[in-house]
N, C-alpha and C positions, 0 to 999 in steps of 0.2 A: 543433509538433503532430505524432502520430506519426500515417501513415495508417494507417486502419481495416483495409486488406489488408493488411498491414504487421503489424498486432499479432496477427491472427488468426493471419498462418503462425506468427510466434514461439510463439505459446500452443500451435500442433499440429504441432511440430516432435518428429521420430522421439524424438528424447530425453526429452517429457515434458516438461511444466509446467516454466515455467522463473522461479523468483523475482525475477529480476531486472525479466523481461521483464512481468512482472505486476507489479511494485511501479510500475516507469515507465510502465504505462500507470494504474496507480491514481492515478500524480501528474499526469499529461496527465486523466483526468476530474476532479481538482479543479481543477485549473486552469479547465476549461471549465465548471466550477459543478456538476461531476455527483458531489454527492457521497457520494449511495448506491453508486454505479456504484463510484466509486473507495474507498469501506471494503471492496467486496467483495474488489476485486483485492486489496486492502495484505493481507485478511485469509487470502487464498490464498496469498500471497507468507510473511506470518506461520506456516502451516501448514506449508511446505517449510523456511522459514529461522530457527526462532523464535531464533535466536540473535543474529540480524541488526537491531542499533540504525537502519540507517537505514529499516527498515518498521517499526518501533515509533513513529519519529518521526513518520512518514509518518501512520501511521495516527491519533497523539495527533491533528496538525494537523488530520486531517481531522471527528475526534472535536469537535475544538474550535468548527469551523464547524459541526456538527451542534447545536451546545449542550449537549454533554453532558459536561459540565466533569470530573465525578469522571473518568469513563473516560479521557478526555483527561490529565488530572494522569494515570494510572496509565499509561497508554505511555507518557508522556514520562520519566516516573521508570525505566520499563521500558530506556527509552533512553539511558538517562544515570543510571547506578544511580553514588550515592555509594561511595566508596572505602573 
């Protein structure tokens, strides 16, 4: 689990929002069941990185806990797009 002072400096470091640093703390609130908390951050991380499969993934999973199947199918395809 990442300390709460911990994720705060990463999020207000001189450099600006940092995706990574928001995707891992979106996957540390679903872990702990929060999973409005953690679509926001996958969804922030998504805004910086949208090129980035492992927050589409990120975000399907947590879609999927939510119950909202379509959305969930559409990252995970977003994630894993066919060749």
């Amino acid at each position: 689990m990442i300390p709460a002072q911990l994720g705060i400096a990463i999020l207000r470091s001189e450099a600006g929002p940092n995706a990574a640093a928001l995707s891992l703390l979106g996957v540390e609130a679903f872990q702990r069941g929060d999973f409005a908390l953690a679509l926001r951050l996958v969804a922030q991380a998504l805004a910086l990185q949208p090129l980035e499969s492992g927050h589409w993934n990120n975000q399907g999973n947590i879609l999927k806990e939510l119950h909202r199947l379509d959305e969930a199918v559409a990252s995970l395809l977003e994630a894993n797009p066919r060749r």
